[in-house]
C-alpha positions in Angstrom: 19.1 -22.0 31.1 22.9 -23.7 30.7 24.6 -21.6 33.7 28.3 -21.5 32.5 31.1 -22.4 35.3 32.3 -18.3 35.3 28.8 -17.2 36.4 30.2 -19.4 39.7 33.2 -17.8 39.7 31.8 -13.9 39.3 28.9 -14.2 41.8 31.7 -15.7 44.3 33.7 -12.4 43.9 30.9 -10.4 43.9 30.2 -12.1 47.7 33.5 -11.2 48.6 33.5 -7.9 47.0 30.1 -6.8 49.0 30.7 -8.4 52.2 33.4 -6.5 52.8 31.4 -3.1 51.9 29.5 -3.2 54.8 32.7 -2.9 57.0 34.1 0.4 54.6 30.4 2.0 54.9 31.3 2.0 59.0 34.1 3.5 58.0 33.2 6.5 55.6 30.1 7.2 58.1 32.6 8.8 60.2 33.1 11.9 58.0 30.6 11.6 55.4 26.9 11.5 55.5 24.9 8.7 54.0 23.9 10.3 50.6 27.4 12.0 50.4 28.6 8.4 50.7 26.0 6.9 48.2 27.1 9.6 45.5 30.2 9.7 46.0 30.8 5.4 45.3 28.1 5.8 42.6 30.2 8.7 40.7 33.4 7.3 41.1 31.7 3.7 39.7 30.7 5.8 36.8 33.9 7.4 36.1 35.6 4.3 36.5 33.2 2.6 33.7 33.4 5.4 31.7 37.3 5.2 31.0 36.9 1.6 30.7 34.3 2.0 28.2 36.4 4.5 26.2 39.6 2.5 26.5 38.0 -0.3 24.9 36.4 2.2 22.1 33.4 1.3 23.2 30.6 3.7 23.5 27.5 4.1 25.7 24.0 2.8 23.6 22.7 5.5 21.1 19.1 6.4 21.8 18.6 7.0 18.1 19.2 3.3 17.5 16.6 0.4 17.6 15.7 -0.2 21.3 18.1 2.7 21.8 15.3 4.8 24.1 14.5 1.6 25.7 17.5 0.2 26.6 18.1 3.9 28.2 14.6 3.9 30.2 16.1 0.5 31.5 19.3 2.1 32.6 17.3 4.5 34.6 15.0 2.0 36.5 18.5 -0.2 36.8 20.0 3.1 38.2 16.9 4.0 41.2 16.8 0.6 42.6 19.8 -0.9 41.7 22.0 2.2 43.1 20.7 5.1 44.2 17.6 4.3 46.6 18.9 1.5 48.1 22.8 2.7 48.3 20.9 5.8 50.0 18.9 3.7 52.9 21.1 1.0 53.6 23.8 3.7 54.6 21.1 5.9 56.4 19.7 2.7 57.8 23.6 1.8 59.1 23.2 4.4 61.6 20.3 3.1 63.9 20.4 -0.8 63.0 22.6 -3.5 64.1 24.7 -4.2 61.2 23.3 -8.1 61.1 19.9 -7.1 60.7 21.0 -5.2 57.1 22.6 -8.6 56.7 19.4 -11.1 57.6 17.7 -8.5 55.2 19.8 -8.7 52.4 19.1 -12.7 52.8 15.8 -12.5 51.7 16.2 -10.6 48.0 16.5 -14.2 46.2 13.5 -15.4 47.8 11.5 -11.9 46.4 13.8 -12.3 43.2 11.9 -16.0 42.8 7.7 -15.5 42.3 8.9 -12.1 40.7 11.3 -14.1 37.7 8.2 -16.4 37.8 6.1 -14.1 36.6 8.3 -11.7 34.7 11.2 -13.4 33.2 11.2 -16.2 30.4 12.5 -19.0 31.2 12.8 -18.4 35.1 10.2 -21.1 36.7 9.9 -21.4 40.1 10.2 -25.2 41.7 9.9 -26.7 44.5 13.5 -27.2 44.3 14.3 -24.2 43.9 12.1 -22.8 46.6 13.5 -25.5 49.3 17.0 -24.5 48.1 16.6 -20.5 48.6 14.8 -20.8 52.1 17.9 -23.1 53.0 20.7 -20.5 52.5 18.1 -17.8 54.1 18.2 -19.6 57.4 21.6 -20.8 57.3 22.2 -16.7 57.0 19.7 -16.3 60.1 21.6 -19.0 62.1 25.1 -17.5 61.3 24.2 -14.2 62.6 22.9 -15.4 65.4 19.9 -13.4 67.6 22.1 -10.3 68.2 20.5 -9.4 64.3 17.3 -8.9 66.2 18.3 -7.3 69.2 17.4 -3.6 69.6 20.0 -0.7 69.4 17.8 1.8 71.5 18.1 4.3 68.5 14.9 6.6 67.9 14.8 6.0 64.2 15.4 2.3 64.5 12.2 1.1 63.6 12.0 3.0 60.4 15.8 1.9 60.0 14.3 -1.5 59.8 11.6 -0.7 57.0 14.1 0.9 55.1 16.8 -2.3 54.7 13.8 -4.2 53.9 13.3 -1.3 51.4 16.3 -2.0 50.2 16.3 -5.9 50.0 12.8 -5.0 47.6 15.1 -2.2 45.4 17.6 -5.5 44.7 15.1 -7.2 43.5 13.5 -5.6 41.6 16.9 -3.5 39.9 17.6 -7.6 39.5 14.3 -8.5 37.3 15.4 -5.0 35.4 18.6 -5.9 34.7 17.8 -9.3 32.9 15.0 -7.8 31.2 16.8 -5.0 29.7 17.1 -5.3 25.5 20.4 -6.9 24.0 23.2 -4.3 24.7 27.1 -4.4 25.4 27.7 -5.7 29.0 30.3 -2.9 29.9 28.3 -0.5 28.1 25.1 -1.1 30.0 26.9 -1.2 33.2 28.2 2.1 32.2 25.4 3.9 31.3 23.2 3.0 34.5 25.8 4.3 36.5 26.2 7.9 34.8 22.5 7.9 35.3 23.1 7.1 38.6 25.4 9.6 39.3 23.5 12.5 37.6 20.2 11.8 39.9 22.0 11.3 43.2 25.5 13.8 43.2 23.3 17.1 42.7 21.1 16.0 45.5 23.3 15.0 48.0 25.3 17.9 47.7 22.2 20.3 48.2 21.2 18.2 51.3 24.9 17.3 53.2 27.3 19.4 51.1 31.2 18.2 51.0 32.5 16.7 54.2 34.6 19.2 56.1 36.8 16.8 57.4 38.3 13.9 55.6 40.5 11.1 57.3 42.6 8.8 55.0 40.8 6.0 56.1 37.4 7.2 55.0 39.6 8.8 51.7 39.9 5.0 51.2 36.8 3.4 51.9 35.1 5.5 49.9 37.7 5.0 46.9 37.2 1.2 47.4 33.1 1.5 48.1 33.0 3.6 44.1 35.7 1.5 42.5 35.0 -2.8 43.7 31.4 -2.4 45.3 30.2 -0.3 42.5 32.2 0.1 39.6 33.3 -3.5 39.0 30.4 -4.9 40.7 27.8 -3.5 38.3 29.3 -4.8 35.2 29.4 -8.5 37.2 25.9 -7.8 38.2 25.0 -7.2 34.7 26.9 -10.1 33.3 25.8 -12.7 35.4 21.7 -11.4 35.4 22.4 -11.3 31.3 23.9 -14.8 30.9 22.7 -16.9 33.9 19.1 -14.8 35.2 18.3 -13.2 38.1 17.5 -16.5 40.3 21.3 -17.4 40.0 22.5 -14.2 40.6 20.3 -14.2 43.8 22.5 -16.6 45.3 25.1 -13.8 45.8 23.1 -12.1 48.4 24.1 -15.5 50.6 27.5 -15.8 50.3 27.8 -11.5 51.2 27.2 -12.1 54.9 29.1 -15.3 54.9 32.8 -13.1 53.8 31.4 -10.1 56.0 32.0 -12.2 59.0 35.0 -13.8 57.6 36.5 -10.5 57.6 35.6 -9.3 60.5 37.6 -12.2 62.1 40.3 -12.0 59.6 40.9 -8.0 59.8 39.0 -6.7 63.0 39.7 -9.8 65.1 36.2 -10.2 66.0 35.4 -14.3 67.0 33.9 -16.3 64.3 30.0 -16.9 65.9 30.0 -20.8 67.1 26.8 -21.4 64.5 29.2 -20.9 61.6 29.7 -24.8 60.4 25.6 -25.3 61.0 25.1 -21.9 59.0 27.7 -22.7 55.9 25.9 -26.2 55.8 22.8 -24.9 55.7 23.5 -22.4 52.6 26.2 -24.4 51.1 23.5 -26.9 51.0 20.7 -24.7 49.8 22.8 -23.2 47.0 23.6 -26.7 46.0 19.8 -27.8 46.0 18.5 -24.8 44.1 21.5 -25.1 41.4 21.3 -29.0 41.7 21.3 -29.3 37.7 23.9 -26.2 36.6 26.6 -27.8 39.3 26.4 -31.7 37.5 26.8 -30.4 34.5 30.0 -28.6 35.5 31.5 -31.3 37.5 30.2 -33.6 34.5 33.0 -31.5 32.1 35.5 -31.6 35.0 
């Protein structure tokens, strides 16, 4: 599969974009519980894909149409486990794990995205290559956040905490494998339409079990408006885009270069010290994503 040189571009913004989600969850975890928060960024994705849709007289697929019902059914296995289970966990998880360990965790969805595009997806061998190149970037994630990823909190739930990022790490994969699988449909449309369904299973739900916050601050007014609008919103119809045009073992990639801006950031806005590992870990998955894309990055440089 010929990997364009935007599919580069997108899943870089889409590192940048979700690294720095982890830092606006803290921050919305101070008012709001973690469903409120998980509904709350799914619904305002939704709305904000919805006008976009309806800007750009577009409209969602019509179940009445060839592969109409299926494309739906899609949308709905895209919106459990590409939205609502693992937006629900990871947030809950946040609570009793150190924040490094959701990190290591979310490492490891390309290397379940690989023997499952193997087996599923056209088109999507696994190689040696490949395989070399994704266990690369997963250790250079390992060694840039360091052993303190590992080290207990003392919480009670903590253990279970754990299971559920791994949880979550297997819900990416998965909602990934859905995604490219999904029939021929409008990009924005798609993107859309899983959020809505999204919305629909998760906002009646959290509302029964947490209710409205009582208390909102304007910083966690904020982090949730950025968590529904970049994380969710924008980032759904990039996640569809790229799984569409350059398959899920590309778009895997992404889940390397997240932790790598969440500890930019944290130096650049919360002044915390870059860890000494970082060189030997940006090596490590610079080099891996080079290995495993080996044949997609000559034949952009080629055009250069």
């Amino acid at each position: 599969m010929e990997i364009a040189p935007i599919n580069f571009l997108r899943i870089g913004a889409l590192g940048l974009i979700w690294g720095a989600s982890f830092m606006f969850i803290s921050v919305a975890l101070r008012d709001t519980g973690p469903l409120m928060i998980a509904a709350t960024r799914i619904t305002l994705g939704a709305v904000f894909l919805l006008a976009l849709v309806r800007l750009k007289g577009r409209s969602l697929p019509d179940p009445r149409q060839p592969n109409g019902r299926m494309i739906w059914a899609f949308s709905g296995f895209m919106a459990l486990f590409s939205n609502v289970i693992p937006f629900s966990l990871l947030a809950w998880a946040q609570q009793s794990v150190a924040s490094g360990f959701a990190g290591v965790c979310m490492a490891a969805v390309p290397l379940l995205i690989l023997p499952l595009a193997h087996f599923l997806v056209p088109g999507e061998r696994m190689s040696l290559r490949k395989l070399v190149g994704f266990v690369m970037g997963t250790v250079g994630v390992v060694v840039l956040i360091g052993p303190d990823a590992f080290a207990s909190t003392g919480k009670d739930l903590e253990s279970l905490a754990r299971l559920a990022c791994l949880g979550v790490a297997g819900c990416y994969a998965m909602g990934t494998i859905a995604t490219r699988l999904c029939p021929e449909v409008d990009r924005l449309a798609l993107a859309a339409t899983v959020l809505l369904i999204g919305a629909v299973i998760i906002l009646p739900y959290a509302l029964l079990q947490e209710g409205l916050p009582t208390t909102l601050s304007a910083k966690s007014f904020l982090a949730l408006l950025y968590l529904g609008i970049l994380p969710t919103g924008v980032a759904q119809l990039l996640l569809v885009q790229v799984n569409r045009e350059a398959g899920p073992s590309f778009f895997g990639l992404v889940n390397y270069m997240v932790p790598v801006w969440s500890v930019i950031l944290g130096a650049a806005v919360l002044f915390e010290p870059l860890p000494p590992s970082m060189l030997v870990a940006m090596s490590l998955i610079l080099g891996g994503v080079a290995i495993s894309q080996w044949r997609a990055l000559r034949r952009v440089f080629a055009r250069g």
